[in-house]
SEROKOL-165428 format. One line per field, with one value per residue (C-alpha): residue number from 1; residue in three letters; chain; x, y, z. Coordinates in steps of 0.1 Angstrom, whole numbers, padded with zeros to 4 digits. Each point is the difference from the previous one (the first is absolute). Layout:
REM SEROKOL-165428
i	(NUM  ...) $
aa	(ala  ...) $
ch	(A  ...) $
x	(X  ...) $
y	(Y  ...) $
z	(Z  ...) $
***
This chain:
REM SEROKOL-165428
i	(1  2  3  4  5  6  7  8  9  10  11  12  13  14  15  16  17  18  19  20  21  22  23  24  25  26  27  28  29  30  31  32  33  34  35  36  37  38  39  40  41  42  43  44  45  46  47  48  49  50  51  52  53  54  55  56  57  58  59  60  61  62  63  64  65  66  67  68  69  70  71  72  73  74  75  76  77  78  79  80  81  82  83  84  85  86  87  88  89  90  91  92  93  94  95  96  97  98  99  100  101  102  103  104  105  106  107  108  109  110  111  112  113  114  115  116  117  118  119  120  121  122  123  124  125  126  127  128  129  130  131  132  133  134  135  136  137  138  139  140  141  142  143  144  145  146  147  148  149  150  151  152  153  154  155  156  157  158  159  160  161  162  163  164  165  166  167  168  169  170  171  172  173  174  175  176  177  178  179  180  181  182  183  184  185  186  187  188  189  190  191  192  193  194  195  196  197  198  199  200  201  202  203  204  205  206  207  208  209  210  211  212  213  214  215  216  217  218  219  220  221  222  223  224  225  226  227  228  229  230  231  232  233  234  235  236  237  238  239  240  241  242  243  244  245  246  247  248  249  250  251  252  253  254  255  256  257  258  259  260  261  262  263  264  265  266  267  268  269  270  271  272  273  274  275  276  277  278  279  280  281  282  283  284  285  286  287  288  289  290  291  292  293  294  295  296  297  298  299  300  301  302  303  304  305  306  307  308  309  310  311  312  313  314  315  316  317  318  319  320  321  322  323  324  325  326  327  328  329  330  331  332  333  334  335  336  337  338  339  340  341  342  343  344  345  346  347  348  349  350  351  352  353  354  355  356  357  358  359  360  361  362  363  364  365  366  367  368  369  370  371  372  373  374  375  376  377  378  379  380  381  382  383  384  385  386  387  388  389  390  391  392  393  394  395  396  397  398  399  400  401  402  403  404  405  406  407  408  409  410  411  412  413  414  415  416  417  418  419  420  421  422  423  424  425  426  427  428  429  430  431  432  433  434  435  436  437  438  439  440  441  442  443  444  445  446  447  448  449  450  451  452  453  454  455) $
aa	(unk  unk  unk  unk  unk  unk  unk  unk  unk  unk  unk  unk  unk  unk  unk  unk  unk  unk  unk  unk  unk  unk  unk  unk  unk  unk  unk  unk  unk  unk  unk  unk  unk  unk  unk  unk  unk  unk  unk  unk  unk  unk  unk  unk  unk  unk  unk  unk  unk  unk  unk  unk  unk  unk  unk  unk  unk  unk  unk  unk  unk  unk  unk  unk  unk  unk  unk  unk  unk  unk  unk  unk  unk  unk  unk  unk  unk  unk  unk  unk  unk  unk  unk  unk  unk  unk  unk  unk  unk  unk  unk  unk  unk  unk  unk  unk  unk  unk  unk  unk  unk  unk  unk  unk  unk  unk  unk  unk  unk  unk  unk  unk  unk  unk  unk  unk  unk  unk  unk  unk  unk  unk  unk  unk  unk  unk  unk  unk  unk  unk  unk  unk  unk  unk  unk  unk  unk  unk  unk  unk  unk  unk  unk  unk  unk  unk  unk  unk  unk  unk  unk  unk  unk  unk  unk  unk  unk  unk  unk  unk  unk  unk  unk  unk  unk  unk  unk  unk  unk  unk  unk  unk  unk  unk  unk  unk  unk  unk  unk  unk  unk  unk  unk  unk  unk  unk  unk  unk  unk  unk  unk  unk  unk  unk  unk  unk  unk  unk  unk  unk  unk  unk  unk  unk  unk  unk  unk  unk  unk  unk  unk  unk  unk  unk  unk  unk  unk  unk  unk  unk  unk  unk  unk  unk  unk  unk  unk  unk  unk  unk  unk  unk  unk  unk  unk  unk  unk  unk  unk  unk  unk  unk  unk  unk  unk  unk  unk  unk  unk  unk  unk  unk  unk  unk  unk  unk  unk  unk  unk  unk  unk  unk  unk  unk  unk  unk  unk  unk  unk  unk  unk  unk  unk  unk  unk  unk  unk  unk  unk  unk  unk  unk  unk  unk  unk  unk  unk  unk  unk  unk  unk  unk  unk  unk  unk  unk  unk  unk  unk  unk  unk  unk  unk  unk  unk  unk  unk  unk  unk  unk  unk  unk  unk  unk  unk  unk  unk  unk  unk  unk  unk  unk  unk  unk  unk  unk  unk  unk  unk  unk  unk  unk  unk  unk  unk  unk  unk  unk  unk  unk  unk  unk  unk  unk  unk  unk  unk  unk  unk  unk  unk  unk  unk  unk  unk  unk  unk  unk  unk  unk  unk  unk  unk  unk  unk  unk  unk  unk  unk  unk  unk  unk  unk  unk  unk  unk  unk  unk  unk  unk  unk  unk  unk  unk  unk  unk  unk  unk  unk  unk  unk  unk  unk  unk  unk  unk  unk  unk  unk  unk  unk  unk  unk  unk  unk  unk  unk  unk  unk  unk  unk  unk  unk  unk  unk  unk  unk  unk  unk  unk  unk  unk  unk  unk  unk  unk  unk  unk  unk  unk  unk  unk  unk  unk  unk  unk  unk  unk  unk  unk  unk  unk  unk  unk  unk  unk  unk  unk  unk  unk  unk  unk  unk  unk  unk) $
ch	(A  A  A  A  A  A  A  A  A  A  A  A  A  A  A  A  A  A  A  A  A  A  A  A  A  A  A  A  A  A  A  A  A  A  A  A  A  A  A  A  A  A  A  A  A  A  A  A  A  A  A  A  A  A  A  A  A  A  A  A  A  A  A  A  A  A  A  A  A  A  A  A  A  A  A  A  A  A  A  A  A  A  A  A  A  A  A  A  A  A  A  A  A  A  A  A  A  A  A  A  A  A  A  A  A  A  A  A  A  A  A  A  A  A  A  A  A  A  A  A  A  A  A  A  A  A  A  A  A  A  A  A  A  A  A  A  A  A  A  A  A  A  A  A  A  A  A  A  A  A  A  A  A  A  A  A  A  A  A  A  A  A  A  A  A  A  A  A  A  A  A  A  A  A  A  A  A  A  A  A  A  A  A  A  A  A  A  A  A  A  A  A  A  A  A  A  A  A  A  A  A  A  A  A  A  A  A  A  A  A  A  A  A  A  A  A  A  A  A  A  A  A  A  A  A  A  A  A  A  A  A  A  A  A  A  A  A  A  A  A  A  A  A  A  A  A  A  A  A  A  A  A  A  A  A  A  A  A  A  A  A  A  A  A  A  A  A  A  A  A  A  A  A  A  A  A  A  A  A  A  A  A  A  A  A  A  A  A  A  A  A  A  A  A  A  A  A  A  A  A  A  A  A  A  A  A  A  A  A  A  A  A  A  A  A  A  A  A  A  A  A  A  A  A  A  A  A  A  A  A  A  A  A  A  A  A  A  A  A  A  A  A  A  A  A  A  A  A  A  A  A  A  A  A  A  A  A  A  A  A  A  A  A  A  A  A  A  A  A  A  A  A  A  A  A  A  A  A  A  A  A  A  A  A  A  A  A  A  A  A  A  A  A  A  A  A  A  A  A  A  A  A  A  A  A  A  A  A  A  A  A  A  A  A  A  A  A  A  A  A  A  A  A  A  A  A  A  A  A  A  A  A  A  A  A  A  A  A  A  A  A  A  A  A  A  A  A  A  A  A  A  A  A  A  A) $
x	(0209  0016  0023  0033  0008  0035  0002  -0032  0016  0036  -0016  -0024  0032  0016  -0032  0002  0040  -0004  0027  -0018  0004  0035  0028  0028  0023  -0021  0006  0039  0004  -0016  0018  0033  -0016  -0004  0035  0019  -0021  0009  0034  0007  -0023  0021  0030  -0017  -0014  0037  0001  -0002  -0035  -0011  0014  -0021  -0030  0003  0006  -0030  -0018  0008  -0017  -0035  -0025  0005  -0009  0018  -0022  0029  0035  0027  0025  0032  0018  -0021  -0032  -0016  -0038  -0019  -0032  -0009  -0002  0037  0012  -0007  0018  0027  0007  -0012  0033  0024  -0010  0004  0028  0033  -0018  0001  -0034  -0017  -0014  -0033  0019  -0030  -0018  0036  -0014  0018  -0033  0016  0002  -0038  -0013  0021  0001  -0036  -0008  0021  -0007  -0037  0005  0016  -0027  -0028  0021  -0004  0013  0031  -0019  -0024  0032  0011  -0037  0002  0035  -0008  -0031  0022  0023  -0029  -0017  0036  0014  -0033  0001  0032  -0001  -0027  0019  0033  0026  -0015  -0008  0033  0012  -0017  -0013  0019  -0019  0002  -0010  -0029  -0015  0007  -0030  -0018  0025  -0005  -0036  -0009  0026  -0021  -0032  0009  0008  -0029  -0027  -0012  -0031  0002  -0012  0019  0032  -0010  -0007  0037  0014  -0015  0013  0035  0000  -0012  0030  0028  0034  0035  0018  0035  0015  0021  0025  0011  0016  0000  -0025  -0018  -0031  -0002  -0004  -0029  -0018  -0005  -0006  -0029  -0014  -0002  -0015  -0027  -0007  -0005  -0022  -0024  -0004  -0005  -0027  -0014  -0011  -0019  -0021  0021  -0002  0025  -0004  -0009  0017  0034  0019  -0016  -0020  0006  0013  0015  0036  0009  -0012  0018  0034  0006  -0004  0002  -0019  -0011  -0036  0004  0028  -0023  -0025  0021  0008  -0006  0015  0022  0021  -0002  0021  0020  0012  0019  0018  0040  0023  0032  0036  0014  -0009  -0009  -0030  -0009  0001  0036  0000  0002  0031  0019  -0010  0015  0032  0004  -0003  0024  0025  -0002  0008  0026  0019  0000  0023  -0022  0028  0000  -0035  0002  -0044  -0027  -0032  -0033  -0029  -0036  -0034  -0012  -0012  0035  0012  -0022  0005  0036  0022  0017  0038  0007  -0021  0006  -0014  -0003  -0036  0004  0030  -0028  -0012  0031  0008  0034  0009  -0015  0015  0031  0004  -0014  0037  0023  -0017  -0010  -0036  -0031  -0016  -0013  0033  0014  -0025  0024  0014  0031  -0004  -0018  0034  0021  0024  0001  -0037  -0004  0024  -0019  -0036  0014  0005  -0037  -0028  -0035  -0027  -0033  0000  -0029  -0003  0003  -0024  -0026  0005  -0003  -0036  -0010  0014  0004  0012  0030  0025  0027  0038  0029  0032  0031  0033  0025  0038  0032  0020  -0030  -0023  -0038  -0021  -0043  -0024  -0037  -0022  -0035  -0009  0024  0007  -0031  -0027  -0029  0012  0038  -0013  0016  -0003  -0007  0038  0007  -0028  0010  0034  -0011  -0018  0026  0022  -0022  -0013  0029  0021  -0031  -0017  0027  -0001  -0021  -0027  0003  -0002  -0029  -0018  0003  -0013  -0029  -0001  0003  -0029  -0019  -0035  0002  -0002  -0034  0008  0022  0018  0017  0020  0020  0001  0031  0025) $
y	(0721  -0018  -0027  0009  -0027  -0001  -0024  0018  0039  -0011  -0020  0034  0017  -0023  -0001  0039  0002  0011  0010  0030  0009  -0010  0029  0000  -0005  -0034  -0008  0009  -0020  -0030  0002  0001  -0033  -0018  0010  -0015  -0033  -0005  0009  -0019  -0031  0000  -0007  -0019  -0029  -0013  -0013  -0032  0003  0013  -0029  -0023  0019  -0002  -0038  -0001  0021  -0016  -0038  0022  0004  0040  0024  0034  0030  0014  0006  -0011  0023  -0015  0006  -0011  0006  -0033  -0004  -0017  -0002  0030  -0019  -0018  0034  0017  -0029  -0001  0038  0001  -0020  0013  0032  -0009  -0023  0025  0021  0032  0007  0029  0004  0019  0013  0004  -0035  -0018  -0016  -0005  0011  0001  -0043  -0003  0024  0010  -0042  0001  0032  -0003  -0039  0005  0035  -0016  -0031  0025  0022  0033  0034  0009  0024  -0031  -0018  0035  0001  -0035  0003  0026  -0017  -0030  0021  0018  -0032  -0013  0028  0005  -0034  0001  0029  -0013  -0034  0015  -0003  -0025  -0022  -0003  -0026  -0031  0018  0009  0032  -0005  -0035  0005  0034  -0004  -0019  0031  0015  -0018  -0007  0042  0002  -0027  0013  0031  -0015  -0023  0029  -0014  0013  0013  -0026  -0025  0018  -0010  -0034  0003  0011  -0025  -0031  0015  0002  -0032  -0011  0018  -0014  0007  -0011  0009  -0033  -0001  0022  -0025  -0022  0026  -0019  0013  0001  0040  0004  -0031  0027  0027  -0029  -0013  0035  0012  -0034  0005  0036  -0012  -0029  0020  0030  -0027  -0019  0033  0007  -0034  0005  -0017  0018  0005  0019  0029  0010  -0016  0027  0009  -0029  -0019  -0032  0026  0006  0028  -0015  -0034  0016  0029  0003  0035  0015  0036  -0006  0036  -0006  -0017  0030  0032  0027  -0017  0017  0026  -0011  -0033  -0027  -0007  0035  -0010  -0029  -0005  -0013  -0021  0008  -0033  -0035  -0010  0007  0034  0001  0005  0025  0026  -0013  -0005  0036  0013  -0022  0014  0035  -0006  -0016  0031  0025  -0019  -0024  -0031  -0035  -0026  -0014  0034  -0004  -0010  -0006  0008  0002  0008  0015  -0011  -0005  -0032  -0016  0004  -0017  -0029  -0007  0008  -0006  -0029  -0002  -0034  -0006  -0032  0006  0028  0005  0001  0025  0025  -0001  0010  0033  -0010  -0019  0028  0029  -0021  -0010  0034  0015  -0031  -0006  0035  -0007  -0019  -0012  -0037  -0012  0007  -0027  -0035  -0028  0015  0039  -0015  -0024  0028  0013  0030  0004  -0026  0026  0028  -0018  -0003  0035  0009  -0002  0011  0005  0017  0036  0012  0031  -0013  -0025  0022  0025  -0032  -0008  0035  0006  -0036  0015  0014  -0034  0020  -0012  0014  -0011  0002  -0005  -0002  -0002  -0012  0038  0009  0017  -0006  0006  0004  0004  -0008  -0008  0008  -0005  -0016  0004  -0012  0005  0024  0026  -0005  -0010  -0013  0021  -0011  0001  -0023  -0022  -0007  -0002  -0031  -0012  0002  -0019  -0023  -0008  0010  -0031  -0024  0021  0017  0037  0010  -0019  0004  0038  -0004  -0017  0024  0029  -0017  -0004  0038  0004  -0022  0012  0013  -0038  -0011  -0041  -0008  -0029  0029  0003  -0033  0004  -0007  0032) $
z	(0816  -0029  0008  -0016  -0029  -0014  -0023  -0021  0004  -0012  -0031  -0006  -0002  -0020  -0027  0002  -0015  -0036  -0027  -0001  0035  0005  0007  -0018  0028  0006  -0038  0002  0028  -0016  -0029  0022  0019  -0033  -0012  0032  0000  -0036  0002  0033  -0017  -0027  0014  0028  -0029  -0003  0037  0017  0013  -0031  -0024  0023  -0006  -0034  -0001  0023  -0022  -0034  0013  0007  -0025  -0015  -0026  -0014  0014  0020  -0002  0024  0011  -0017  -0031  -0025  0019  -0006  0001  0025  0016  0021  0036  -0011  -0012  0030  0021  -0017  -0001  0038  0004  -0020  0013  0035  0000  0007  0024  -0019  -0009  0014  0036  0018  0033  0021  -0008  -0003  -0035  -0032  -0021  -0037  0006  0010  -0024  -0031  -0013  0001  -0013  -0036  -0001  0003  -0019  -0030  -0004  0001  -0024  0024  -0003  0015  0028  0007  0011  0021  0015  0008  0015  0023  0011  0010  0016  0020  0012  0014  0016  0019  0011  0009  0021  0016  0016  0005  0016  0024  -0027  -0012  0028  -0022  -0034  -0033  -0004  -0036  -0004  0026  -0016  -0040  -0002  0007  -0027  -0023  -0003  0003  -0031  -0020  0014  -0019  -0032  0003  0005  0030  0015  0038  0018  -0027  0019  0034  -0009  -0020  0035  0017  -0019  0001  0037  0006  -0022  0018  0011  0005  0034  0003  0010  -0035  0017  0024  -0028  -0030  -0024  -0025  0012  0000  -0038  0004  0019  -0024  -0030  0021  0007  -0033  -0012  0029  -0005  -0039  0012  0024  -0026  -0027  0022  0014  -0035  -0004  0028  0029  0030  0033  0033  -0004  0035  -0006  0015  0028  0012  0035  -0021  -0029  -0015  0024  0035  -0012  -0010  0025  0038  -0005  -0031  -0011  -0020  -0009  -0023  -0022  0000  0005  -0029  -0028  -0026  0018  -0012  -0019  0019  -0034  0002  0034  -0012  0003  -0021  0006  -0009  0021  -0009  0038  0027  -0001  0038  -0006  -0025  0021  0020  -0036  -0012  0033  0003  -0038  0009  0027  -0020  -0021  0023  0018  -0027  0026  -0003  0017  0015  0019  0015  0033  0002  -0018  0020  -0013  0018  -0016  0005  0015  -0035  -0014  0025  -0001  -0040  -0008  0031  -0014  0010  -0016  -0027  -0016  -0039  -0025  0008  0033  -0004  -0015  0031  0021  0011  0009  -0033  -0023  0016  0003  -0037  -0013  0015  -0008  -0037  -0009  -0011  0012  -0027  -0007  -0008  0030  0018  -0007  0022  -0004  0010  0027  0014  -0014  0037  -0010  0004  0027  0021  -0010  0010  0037  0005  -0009  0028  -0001  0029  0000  0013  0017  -0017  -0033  0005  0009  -0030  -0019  0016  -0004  -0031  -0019  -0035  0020  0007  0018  0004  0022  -0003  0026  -0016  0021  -0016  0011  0010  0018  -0023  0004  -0035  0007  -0023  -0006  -0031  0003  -0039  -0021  -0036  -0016  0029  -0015  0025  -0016  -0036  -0031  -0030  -0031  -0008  0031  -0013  -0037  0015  0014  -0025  -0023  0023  0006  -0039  -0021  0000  -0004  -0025  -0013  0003  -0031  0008  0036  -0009  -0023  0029  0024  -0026  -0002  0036  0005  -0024  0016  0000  -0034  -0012  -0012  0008  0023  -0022  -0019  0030  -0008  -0042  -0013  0005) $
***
């Protein structure tokens, strides 16, 4: 009997994904992926991190095959395209998220696929092949080493390698066996620890800069004949045994195609970690039913699986990154400030007592039950919140899906909403709007640089 080989049936699979064979609901979806990074890139490219980048970026030798995403699109070369766009994409945490593999795939895979798309001068549904492709290998991958993985590894950082090279596999007309040694140099390359966290430095957006430059890198080399392990994945000494004490090779393997992993992806209304987006929806929904003064709320307690609890239980955190990372600060300033978008994230909100007061009401803990829906069920990040109020009242609720999930979806409404809030003031709203027509057309364009003409 065969020995089962991973790494060689996911990158068949991969090979096999042709525009022709793509559902529309795949191609939709994609679309709606490559809309969000923009518009969240966009208005990423004016942050701290991101002015670094470019000064880093500006001493290296470049070109002008690809365009970065800020106003004015300037050109670069394709590998310091991707990086940069991989960073302003990332940056304000409000870039898309795969539930079930915990991976932000639109930052591994969408900076390679138009960079690369745009120097090789490829149609728009090359780039929507290539996307979903990226988002295919990731989510896979991801699957496959969560949550146990999660402890030590930035799920994004440590699989968009893998996303990366399958997107510029695609776009490079690799041959099968190309592909597996693609895969292989990207695993070899992967990284990502969470250790940032502790101090709030910016290390996270490094993460999805390197992958995309290694996926680029393997894909590129793949194609000249260098070759990588061709049982990355699976292998005693591979990228899932290193990464996860408990893994599920099946993930790699299982349904291909039913549906596409792209079509399951989640977008985010909240500028912070999506394991708290579920909490926010509910305190929202809460608030809306019973019109609540915080200085009425007694406690707040929230019931979560295990995972939550591990990344965003952070009752003093002591910068604005770290504060994307704290239940009780984001659920805190969502009710004292009215919003929780990227501004909200400063010194200030974070010292502000009105907050601070709010923030030691909240508690969260792991709930059995929860937990284990979550390990069953690992798109499903489940939230219940107790609130308990000063004349006695007690207020429950519980988010399964929030606004955004692919099981609670945006529309395409929602999304240009976003887009538009995101682009208009940097672009200015006629060619912000001319942007995202194109965008909505996007496999009707025969090179993808029409994408960026001047509106």
């Amino acid at each position: 009997m065969a020995v089962q080989q991973e790494t060689r049936a996911l990158a068949e699979f991969l090979h096999s994904i042709s525009s022709s064979a793509l559902p529309q609901t795949a191609i939709d979806k994609a679309k709606m992926c490559v809309e969000d990074f923009l518009g969240v890139a966009i208005a990423g490219s004016t942050k701290p991190e991101s002015q670094i980048w470019k000064t880093y970026c500006s001493k290296l030798p470049d070109g002008d095959g690809a365009s970065a995403f800020a106003p004015g699109f300037a050109r670069h070369s394709p590998e310091t395209a991707a990086a940069l766009n991989a960073v302003f994409g990332h940056v304000m945490d409000l870039d898309d998220v795969h539930n079930a593999s915990i991976t932000h795939l639109g930052a591994v895979t969408i900076p390679t696929a138009i960079a690369l798309g745009q120097s090789l001068k490829a149609s728009g549904m090359d780039v929507i092949t290539a996307v979903v492709s990226g988002y295919e290998a990731g989510a896979r991958i991801g699957e496959a080493i969560n949550p146990s993985s999660y402890q030590y590894w930035h799920t994004t950082g440590a699989i968009g390698a893998f996303s990366s090279a399958a997107a510029a596999a695609k776009l490079l007309s690799l041959g099968e066996e190309e592909l597996v040694n693609a895969l292989g140099s990207a695993g070899t390359q992967a990284a990502g620890l969470w250790e940032f966290l502790r101090n709030g430095s910016m290390s996270k957006v490094l993460h999805t800069a390197n992958a995309n430059l290694c996926g680029i890198r393997s894909a590129r080399l793949a194609a000249l004949g260098f070759t990588g392990a061709d049982t990355i994945l699976e292998g005693d000494r591979g990228f899932v045994k290193a990464l996860a004490p408990e893994y599920k090779l099946d993930c790699l393997t299982k349904d291909f195609g039913s549906p596409y992993k792209i079509e399951e992806n989640s977008f985010k209304p909240y500028a912070c970690c999506r394991h708290i987006h579920s909490a926010q929806y509910c305190m929202e929904q809460l608030a809306k039913d019973h019109p609540l003064d915080p200085e009425d709320i007694l406690s707040i307690q929230d019931d979560t699986y295990e995972t939550a609890v591990k990344t965003v239980n952070n009752p003093y955190p002591e910068n604005p990154y770290a504060a994307k990372f704290s239940i009780q600060f984001c659920i805190a300033a969502a009710m004292i400030l009215g919003e929780l978008s990227d501004r909200v994230f400063t010194p200030e909100n974070i010292q502000d007592p009105r907050i601070r007061r709010l923030m030691e009401k909240i508690q969260i803990k792991a709930d059995p039950a929860l937990d284990e829906v979550f390990r069953s069920h690992p798109d499903q990040w489940a939230h219940r919140l107790t609130v308990t109020l000063t004349d006695g009242r007690v207020l429950t609720g519980q988010v399964d899906y929030p606004l955004g999930d692919a099981k609670n979806p945006f529309d395409w409404e929602t999304a240009d909403r976003k887009f538009s809030l995101l682009t208009g003031e940097l672009l200015g709203r006629e060619r912000a709007g001319a942007l995202m027509e194109r965008l909505h057309r996007l496999e009707t364009l025969t090179d993808i640089n029409e994408l960026f003409q001047t509106a």
